[in-house]
N, C-alpha and C positions, 0 to 999 in steps of 0.2 A: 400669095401667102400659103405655105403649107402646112398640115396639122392642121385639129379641129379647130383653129378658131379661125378659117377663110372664111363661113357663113358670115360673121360678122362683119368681118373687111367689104365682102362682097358687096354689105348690106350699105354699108356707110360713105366707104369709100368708092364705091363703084355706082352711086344714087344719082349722076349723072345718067349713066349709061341706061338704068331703070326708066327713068324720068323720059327720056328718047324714046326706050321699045314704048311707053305707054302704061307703064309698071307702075311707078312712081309710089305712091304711097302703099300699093298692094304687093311691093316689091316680101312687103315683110310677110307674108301669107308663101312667099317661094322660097326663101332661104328658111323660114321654118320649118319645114320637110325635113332638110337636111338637120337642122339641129334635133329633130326631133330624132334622129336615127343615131346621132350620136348620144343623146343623151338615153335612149332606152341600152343603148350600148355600155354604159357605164352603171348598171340598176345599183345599189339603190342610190335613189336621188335625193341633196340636198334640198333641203325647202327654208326658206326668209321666216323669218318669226312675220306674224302678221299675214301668211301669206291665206290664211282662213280668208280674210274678209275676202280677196279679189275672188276666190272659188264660188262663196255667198254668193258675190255680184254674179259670177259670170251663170250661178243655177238660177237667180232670178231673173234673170234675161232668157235664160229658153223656160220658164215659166212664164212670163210676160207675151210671150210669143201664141199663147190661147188669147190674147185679146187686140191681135191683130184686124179683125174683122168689127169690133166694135167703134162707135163713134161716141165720143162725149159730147156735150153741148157746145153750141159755138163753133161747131166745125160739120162738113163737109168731105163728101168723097166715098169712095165704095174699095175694096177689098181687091187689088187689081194686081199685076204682076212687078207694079215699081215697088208699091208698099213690100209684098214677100222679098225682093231683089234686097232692097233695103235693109230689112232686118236681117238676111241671110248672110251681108255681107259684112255689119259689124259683129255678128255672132263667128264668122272665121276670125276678125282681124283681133276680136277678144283673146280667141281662144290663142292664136298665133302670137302675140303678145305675151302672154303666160307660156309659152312655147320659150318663148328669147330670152325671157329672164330666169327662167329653170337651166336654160343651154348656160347662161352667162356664167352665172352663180354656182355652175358644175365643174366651169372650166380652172386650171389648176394658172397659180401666178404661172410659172414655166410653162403653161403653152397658151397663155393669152395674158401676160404683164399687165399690169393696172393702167399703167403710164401708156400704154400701146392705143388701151383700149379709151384714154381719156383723148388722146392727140389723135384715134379718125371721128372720134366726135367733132375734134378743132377741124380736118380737113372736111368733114361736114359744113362747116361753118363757114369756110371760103365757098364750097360751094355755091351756098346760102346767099354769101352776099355777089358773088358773081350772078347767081336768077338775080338778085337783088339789081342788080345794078343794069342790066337785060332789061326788066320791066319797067325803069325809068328810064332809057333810053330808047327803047324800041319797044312797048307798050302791046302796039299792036300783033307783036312778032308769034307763030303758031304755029301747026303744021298737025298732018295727019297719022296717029302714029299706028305702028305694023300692029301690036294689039286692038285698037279701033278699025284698024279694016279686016280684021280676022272675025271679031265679034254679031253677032246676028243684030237686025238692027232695033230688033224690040229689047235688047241688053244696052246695047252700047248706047241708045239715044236718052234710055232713062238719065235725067238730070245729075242725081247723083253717083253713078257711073260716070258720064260724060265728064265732069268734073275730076272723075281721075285718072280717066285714057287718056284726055286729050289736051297734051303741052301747049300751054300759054304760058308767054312773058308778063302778061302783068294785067291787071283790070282797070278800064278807063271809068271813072265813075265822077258825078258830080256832087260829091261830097263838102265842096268850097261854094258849090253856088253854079262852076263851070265843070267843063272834063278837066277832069287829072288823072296821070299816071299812078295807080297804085300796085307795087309790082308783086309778081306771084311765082315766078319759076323760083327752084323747081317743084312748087308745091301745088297742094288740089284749088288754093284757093287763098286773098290775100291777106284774111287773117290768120292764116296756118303760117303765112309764112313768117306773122309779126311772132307769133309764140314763141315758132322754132329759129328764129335768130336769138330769141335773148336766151334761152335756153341751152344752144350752140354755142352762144358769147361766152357764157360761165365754165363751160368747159375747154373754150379756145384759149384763154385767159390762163387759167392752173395747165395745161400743156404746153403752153409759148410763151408763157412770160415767166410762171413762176417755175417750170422745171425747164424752162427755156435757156441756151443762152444768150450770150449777146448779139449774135444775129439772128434767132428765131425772136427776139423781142425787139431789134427793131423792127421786121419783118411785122409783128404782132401788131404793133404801133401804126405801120401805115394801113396795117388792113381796118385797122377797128375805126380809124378814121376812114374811110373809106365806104366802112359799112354806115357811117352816119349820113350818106346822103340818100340810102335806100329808106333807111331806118325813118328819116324825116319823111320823106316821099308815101312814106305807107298812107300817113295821114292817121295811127294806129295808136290810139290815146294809151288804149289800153298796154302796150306795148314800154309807153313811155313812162306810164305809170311803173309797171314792172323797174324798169328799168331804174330807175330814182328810188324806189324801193330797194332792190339790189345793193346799189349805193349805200343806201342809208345802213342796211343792215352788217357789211363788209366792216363799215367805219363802226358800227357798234362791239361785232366781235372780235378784230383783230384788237392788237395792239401795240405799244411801245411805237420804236420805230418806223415800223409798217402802215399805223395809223395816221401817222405823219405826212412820211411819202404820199399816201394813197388818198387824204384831205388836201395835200399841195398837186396830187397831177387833176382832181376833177376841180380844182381852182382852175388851176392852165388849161384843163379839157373845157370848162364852161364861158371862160372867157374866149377861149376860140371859137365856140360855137355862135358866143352871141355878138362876133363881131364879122363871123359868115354869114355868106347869102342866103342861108339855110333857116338862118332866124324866124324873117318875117312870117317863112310859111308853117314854121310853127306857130307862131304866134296865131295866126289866122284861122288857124285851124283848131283852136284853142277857143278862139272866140265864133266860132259856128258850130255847137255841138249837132250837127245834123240826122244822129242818126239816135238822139235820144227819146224822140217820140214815137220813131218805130221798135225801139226794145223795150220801151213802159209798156207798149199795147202789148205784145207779144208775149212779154214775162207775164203781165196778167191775165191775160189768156190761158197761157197754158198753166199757172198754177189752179185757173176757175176748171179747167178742163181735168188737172189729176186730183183733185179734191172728187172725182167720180171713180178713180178707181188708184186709189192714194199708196196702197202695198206693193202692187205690183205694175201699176200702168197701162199703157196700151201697145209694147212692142215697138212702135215707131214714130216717127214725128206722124201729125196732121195740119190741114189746111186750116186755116181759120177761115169765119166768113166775113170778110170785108179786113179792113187795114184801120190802121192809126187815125184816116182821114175823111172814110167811109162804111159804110154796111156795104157796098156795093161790092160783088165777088166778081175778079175779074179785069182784065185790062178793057176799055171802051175807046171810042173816039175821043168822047166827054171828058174821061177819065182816067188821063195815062198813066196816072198815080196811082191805081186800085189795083189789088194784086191779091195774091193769095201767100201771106209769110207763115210759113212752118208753123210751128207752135213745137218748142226745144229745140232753136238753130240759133238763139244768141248765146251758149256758151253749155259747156258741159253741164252743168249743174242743171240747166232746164231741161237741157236734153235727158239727162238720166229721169230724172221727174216725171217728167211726158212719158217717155220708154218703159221705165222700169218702177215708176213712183216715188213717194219718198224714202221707202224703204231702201229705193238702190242709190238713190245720192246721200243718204246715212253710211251706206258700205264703200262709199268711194270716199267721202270725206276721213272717214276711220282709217282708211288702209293709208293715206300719204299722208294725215296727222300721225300716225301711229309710228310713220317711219323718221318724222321731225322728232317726233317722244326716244324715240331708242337712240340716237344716234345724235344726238343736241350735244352731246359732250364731248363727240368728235370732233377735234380743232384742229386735227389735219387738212392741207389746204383742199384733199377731195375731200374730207366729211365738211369743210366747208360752205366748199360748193355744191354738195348733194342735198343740204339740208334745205340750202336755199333755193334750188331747182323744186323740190319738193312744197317749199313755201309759194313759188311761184306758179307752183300746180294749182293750188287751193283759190290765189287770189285770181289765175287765169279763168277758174270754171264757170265766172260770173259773167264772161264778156268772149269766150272763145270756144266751140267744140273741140273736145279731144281728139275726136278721130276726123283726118285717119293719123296722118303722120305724126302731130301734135302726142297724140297719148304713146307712140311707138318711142319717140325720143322720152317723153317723161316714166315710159318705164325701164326702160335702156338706164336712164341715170339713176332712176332705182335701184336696180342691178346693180350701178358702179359704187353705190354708196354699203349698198349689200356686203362687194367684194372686201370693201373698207375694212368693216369690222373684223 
């Protein structure tokens, strides 16, 4: 694509080819460069109403950045170079984020169309369910990628680094009792990838079905079915939730005709579902909520640990000491189940808390409620679907981290809902 809006294409459409060199979610910290050269090129620059609160967040984040060195109670660990790496690297992917939605929001319909910019979201979204569908069959599948072997290894080995150099098809995890496939390309990790398929879904949907035509929606049709066996496979409640929600709120705002249709296809979309093979291991996983006793400790942990420094935080996640099932820190012989879980890694909202206090999860709640407030009356099928990507930001921050990719896409559809008005 040529003209300024190839950073975006590159970014969206080309997230394959990222995901390979080892880029993948930091793809967006590179194509931000170039938007930033275009956007100082065009001075002065348009800004979102609202767009106060994310600046807020993003100065108290390098103000949180002095209490990186401290420990709250109930945790453990000393001031090392993963913790700096850490905070270092969501403070670019912040700032580069606000980079993409100033580029977005500058660019003129004629040289980046609304509709352009909703359908490589949708070719996002095949993507999506191609990892998707990767990590349920071939689980195991990986490789080394050219960024991971350029990087030094006190960088690259750090966990959460590692996590986004290095391409995996999917995480084998014993969530049912046994291993299951739960798939992750091309994402850092396989709740990233639950967010960013539903999030994907709502804009694949308004680009191929409803500005689609009749062969981009039967096309639309086979895929979405298609994506329901990754989607199943995640084992990703939270995901499913979202998604049933979506529903619900579709059939609340449309109406006349459309209401209709779209109560008669998730008739026919539910009864195929529940007369697939796909059922039971819903079902089953419904009835083993496995991973509920490790986010009760966790979320009460770290809200005991930011009630020590409640304004601002501490900069970055911390260790707890002991798990859900012990004080004991640490994996043992005795005790293959004792570990050390984060304290703000079960969902944005904790993690801002941990990091930045409750001051900055007050400034992220405001900024994507603020954007449902202005733009609720747009019933265009993109102020539609912006408004509900937006709502599904709020209810994800309780069970998903934003970053990396997760918050890239939900400010990306920020921007499209921006462009809207």
């Amino acid at each position: 694509m040529k003209g300024p809006a190839w950073p975006i294409a590159a970014l969206l459409v080309g997230y394959p080819i990222w995901w390979a060199l080892g880029f993948g979610g930091l793809s967006v910290i590179v194509v931000a460069a170039p938007m930033a050269v275009i956007l100082w090129r065009r001075r002065p620059i348009r800004v979102p109403r609202g767009f106060g609160w994310w600046l807020l967040l993003l100065a108290g984040y390098l103000v949180s950045g002095l209490m990186l060195a401290e420990m709250p109670p109930g945790t453990y660990g000393e001031l090392g170079p993963g913790r700096i790496i850490g905070y270092a690297m969501r403070l670019t992917l912040y700032v580069a984020i606000l980079v993409v939605v100033l580029y977005l929001g500058n660019l003129t319909e004629r040289e980046l169309p609304q509709l352009r910019l909703v359908r490589m979201m949708g070719a996002l979204f095949v993507t999506t369910v191609a990892g998707g569908l990767l990590g349920v069959l071939f689980p195991s599948f990986s490789f080394t990628s050219p960024v991971e072997l350029l990087l030094p290894g006190w960088i690259g080995e750090n966990p959460f680094v590692q996590n986004l150099i290095h391409p995996t098809a999917g995480q084998t995890q014993k969530v049912l009792g046994y291993a299951m496939p739960r798939p992750e390309a091309p994402y850092e990790w396989a709740n990233a990838w639950g967010s960013n398929v539903s999030v994907l879904l709502v804009w694949f949907v308004v680009g191929w079905w409803v500005y689609g035509g009749r062969r981009r929606r039967v096309l639309a049709v086979v895929l979405i079915a298609l994506a329901a066996v990754p989607i199943v496979y995640s084992l990703n409640r939270g995901l499913w939730i979202g998604l049933g929600l979506a529903v619900l709120y579709l059939i609340v705002r449309v109406g006349g005709r459309t209401r209709v249709a779209l109560c008669g296809g998730v008739a026919v979309a539910a009864l195929a579902f529940a007369l697939s093979p796909l059922a039971p291991l819903f079902a089953q996983r419904l009835d083993k909520p496995h991973s509920n006793d490790i986010r009760a400790f966790t979320v009460s942990a770290t809200l005991t640990a930011a009630t020590h420094s409640p304004v601002i935080g501490y900069g970055n996640t911390r260790n707890a000491t002991g798990n859900h099932r012990t004080i004991t820190t640490g994996k043992t012989q005795w005790c293959t189940g004792c570990g050390h879980p984060p304290l703000g890694s079960d969902g944005q909202l904790w993690l801002l808390i941990m990091t930045q206090g409750f001051t900055g999860a007050a400034l992220y709640v405001a900024f994507f409620a603020g954007a449902i407030r202005r733009h609720w009356r747009d019933r265009s099928p993109v102020g539609l679907a912006g408004v509900l990507v937006m709502g599904l930001v709020l209810l994800y921050m309780f069970v998903y981290d934003g970053l990396v990719t997760p918050l890239s896409l939900y400010l990306i559809s920020f921007a499209i809902l921006w462009r809207n008005a």
